[in-house]
MMTF fields as JSON, N, C-alpha, C and O atoms, coordinates in Angstrom:
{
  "mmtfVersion": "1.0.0",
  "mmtfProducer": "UNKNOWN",
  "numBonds": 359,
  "numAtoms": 360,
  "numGroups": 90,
  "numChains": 1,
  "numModels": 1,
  "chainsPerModel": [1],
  "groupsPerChain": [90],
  "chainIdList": ["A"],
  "bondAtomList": [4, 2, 8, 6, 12, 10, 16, 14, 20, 18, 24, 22, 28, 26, 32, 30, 36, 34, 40, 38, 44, 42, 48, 46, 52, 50, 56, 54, 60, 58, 64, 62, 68, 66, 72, 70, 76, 74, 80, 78, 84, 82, 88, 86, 92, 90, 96, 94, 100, 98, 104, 102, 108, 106, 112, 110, 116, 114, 120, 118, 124, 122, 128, 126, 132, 130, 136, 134, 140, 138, 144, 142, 148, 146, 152, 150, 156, 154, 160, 158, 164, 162, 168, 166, 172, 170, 176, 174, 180, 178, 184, 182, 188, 186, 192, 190, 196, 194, 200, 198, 204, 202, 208, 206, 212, 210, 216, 214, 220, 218, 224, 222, 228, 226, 232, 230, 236, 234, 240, 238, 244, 242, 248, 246, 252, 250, 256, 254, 260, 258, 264, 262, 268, 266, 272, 270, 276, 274, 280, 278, 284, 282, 288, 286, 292, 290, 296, 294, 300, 298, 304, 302, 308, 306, 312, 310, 316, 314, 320, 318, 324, 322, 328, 326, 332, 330, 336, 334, 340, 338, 344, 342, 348, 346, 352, 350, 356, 354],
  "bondOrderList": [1, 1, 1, 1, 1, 1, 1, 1, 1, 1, 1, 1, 1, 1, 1, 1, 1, 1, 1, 1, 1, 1, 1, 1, 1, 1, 1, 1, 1, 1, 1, 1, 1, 1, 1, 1, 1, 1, 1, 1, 1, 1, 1, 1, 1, 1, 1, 1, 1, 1, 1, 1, 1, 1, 1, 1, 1, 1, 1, 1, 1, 1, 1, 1, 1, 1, 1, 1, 1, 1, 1, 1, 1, 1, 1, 1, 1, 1, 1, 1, 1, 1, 1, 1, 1, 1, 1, 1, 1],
  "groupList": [{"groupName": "UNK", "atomNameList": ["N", "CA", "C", "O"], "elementList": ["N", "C", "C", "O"], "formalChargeList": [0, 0, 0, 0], "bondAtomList": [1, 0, 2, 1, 3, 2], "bondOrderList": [1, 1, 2], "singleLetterCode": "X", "chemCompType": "L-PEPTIDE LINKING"}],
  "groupTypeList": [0, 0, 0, 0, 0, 0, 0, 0, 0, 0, 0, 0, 0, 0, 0, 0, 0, 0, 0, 0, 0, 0, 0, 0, 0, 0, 0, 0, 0, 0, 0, 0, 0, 0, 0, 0, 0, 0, 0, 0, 0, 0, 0, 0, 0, 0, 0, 0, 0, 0, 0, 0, 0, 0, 0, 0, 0, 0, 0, 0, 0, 0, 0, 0, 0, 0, 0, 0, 0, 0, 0, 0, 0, 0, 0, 0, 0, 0, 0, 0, 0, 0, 0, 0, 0, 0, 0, 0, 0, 0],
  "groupIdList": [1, 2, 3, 4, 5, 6, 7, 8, 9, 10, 11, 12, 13, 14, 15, 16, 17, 18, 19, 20, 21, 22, 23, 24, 25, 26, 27, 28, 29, 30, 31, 32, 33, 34, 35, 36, 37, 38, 39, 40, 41, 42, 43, 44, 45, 46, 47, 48, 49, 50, 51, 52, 53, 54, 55, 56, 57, 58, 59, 60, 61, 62, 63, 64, 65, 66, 67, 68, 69, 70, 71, 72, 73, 74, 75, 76, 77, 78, 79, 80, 81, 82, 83, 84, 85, 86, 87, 88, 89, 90],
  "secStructList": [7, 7, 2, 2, 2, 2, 2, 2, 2, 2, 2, 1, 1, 1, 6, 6, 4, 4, 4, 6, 7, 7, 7, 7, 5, 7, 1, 1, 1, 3, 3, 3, 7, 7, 5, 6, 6, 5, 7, 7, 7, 3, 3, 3, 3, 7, 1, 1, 3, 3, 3, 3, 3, 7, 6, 6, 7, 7, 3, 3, 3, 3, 6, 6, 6, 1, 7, 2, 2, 2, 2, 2, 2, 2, 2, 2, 2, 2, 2, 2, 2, 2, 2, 1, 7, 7, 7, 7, 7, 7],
  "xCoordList": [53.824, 54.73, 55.3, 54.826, 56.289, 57.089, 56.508, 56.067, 56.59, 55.208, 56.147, 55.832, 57.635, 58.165, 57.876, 57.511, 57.983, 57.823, 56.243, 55.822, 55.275, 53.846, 53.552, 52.396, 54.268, 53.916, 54.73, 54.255, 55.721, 56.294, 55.39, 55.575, 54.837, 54.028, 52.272, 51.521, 52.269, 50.835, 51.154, 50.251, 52.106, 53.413, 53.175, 52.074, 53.22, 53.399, 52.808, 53.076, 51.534, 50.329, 49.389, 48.319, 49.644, 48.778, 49.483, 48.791, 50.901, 51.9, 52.202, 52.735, 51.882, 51.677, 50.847, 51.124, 49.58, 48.461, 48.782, 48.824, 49.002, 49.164, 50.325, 50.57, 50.703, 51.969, 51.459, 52.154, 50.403, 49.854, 51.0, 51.383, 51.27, 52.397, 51.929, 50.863, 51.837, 51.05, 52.266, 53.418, 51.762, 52.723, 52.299, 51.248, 53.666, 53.596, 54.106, 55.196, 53.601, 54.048, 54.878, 54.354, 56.366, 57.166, 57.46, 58.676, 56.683, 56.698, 56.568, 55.931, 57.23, 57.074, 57.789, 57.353, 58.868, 59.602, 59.901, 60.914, 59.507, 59.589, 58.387, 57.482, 58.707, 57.497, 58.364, 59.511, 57.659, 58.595, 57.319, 56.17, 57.704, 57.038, 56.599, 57.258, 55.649, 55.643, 55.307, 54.189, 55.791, 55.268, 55.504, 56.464, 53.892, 53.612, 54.295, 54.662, 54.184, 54.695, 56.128, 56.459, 56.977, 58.277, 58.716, 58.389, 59.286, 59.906, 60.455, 61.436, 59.932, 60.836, 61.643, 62.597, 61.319, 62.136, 61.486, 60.294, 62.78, 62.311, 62.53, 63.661, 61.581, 62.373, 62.165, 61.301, 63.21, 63.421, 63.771, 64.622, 62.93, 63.571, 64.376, 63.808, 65.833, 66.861, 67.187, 68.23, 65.971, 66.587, 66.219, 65.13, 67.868, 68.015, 68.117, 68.013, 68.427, 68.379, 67.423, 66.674, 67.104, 66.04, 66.817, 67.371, 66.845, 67.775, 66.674, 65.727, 67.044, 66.278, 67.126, 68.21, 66.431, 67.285, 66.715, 65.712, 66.841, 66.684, 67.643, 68.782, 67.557, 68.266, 69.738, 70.944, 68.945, 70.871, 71.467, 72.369, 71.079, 71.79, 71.091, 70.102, 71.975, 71.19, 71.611, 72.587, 70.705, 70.446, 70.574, 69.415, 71.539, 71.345, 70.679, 71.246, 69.802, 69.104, 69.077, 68.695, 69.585, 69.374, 68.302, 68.11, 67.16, 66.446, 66.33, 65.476, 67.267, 66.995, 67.255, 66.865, 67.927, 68.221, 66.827, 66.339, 66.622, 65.723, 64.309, 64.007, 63.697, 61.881, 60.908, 60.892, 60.572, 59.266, 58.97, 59.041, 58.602, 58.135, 59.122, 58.958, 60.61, 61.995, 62.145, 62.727, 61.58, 62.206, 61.111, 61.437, 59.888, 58.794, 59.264, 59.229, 59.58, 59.748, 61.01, 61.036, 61.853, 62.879, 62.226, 62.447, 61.396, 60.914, 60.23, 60.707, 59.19, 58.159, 59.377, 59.074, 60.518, 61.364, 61.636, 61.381, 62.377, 62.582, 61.671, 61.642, 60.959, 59.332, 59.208, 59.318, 58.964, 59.191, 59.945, 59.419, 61.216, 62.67, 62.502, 62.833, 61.662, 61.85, 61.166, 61.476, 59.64, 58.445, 57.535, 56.551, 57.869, 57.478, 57.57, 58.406, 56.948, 57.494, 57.923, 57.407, 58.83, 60.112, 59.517, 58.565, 59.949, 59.415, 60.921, 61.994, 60.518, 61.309, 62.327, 61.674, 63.273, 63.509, 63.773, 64.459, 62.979, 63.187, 64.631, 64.458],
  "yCoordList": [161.026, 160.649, 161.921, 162.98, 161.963, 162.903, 163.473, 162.741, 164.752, 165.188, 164.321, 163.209, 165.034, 163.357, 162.656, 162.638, 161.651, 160.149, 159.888, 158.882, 161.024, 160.815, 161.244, 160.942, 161.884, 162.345, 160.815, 160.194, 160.645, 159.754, 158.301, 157.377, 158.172, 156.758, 156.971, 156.185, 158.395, 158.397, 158.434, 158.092, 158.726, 158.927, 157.823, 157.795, 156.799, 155.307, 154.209, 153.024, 155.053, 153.585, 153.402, 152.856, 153.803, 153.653, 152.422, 151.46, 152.347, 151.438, 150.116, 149.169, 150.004, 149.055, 148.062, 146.894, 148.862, 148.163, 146.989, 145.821, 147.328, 146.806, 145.573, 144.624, 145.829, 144.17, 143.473, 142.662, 143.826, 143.165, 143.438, 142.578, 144.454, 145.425, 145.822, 146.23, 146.004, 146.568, 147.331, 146.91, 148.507, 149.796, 148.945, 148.423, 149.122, 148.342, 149.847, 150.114, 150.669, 151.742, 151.419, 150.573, 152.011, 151.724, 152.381, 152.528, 153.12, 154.675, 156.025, 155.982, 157.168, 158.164, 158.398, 158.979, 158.056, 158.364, 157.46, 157.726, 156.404, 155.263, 154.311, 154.046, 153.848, 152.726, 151.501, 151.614, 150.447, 148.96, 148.385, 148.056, 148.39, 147.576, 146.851, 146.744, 145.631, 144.232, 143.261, 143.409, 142.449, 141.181, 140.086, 139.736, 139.396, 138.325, 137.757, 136.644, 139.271, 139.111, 139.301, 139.448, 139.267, 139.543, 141.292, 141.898, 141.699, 143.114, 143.037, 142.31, 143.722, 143.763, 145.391, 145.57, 146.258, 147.149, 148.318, 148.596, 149.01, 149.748, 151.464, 151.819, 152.339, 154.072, 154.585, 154.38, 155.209, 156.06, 157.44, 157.796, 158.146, 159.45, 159.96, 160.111, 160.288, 160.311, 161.959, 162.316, 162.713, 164.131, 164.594, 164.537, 165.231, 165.36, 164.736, 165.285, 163.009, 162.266, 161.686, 161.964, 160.607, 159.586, 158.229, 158.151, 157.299, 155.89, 155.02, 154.94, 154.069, 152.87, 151.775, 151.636, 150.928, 149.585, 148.57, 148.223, 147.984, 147.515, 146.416, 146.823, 144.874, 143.71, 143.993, 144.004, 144.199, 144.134, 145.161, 145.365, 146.109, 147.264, 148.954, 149.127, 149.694, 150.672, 152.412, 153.157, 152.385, 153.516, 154.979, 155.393, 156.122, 157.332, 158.399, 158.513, 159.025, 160.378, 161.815, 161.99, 162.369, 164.031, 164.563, 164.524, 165.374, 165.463, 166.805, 167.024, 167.637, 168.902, 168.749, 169.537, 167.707, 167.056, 166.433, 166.531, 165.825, 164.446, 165.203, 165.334, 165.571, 165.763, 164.256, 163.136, 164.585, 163.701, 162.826, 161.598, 163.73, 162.807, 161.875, 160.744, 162.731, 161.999, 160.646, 159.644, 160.736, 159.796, 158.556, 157.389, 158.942, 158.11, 157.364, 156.157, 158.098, 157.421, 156.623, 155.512, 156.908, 155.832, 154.549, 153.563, 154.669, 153.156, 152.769, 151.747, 153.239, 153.037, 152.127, 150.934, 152.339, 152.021, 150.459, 149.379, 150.866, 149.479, 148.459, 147.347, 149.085, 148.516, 147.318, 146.101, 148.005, 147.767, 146.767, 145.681, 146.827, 146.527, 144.99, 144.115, 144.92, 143.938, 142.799, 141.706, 143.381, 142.676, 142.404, 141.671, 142.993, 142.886, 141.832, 141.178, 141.026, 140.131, 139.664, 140.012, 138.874, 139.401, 139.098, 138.318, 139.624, 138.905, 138.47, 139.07, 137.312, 136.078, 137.13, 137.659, 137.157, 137.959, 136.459, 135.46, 136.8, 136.527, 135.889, 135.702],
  "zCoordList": [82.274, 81.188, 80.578, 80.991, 79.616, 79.565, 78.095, 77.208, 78.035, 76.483, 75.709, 75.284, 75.502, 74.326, 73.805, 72.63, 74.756, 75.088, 74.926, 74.356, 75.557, 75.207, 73.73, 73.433, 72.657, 71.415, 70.483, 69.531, 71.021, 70.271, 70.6, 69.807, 71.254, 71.515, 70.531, 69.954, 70.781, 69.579, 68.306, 67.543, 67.862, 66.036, 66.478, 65.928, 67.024, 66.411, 66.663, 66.463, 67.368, 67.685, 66.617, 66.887, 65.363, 64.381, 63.9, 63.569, 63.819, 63.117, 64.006, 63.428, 65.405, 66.437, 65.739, 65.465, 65.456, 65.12, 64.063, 64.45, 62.741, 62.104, 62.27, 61.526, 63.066, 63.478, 64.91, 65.522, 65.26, 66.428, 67.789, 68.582, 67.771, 68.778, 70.068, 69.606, 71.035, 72.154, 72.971, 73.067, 73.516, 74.287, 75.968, 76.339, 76.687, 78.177, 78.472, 77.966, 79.071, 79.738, 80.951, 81.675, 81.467, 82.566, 83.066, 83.192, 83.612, 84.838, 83.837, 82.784, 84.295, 83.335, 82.402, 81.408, 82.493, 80.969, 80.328, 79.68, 80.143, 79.49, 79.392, 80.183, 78.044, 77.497, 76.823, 76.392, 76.827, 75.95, 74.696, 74.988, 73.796, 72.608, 72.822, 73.856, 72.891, 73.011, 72.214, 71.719, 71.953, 70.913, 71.713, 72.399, 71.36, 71.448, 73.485, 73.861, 74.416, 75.434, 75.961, 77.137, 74.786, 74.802, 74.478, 73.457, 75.293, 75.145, 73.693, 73.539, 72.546, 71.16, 71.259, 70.502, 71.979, 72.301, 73.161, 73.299, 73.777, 74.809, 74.443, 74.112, 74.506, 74.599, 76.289, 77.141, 76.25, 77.68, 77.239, 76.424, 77.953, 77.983, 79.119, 80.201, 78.976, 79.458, 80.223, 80.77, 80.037, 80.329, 78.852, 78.281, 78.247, 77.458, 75.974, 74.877, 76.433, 75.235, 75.368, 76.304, 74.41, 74.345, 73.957, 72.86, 74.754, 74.23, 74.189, 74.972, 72.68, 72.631, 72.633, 72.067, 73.418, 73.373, 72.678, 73.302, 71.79, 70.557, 70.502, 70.729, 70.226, 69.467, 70.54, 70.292, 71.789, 72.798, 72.797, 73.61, 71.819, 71.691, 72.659, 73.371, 72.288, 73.022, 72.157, 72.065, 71.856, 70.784, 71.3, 71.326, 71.789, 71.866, 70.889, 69.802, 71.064, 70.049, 71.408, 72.565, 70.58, 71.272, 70.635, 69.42, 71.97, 71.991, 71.196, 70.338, 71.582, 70.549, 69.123, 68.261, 68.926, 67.492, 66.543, 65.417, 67.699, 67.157, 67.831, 69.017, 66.796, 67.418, 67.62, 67.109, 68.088, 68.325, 67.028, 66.984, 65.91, 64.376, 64.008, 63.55, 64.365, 63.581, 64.497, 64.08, 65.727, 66.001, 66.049, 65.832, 66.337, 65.269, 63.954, 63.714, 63.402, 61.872, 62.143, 61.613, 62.725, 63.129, 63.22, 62.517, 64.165, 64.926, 63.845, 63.353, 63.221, 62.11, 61.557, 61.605, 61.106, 59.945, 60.465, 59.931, 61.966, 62.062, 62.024, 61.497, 62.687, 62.805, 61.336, 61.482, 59.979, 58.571, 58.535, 58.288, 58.741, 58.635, 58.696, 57.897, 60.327, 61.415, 61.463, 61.937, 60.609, 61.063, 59.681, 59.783, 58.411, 57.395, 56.905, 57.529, 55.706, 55.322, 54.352, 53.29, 54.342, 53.202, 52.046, 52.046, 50.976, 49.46, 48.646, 48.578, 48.147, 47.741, 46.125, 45.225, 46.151, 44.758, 43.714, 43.933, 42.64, 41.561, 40.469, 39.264]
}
């Protein structure tokens, strides 16, 4: 696996946990999220970039741009975003 792609999957198996998330590893430069059996999203490392494909879409990050943590906390976010649960406003 690619150090990347292997630093960015330990940044975010603490945060897996907590949403009942599991890592499907897909050769070496790539891994897919999983819920409940269904792909909820995929990272590839591209060379130089890293693309996630996410909700149909497909996400470019440059790698000299985007470190390892930054792009952790990305996912963490959506992660949040995606899977949290909502609270009712007042």
């Amino acid at each position: 696996m690619s150090e990347y792609i292997s630093q960015v999957k330990d940044l975010i198996r603490p945060e897996l946990k907590k949403y009942d998330l599991k890592i499907l590893p897909r050769g070496k430069s790539s891994f897919s999220i999983m819920k409940g059996g269904q792909i909820f999203m995929t990272i590839r490392d591209t060379g130089d970039n890293v693309e996630i494909s996410f909700a149909g879409k497909k996400y470019l990050y440059d790698k000299y741009y985007t470190k390892p943590e930054h792009l952790a906390a990305t996912i963490i976010n959506v992660l949040e975003a995606q899977l949290s649960p909502k609270k009712e406003e007042e």
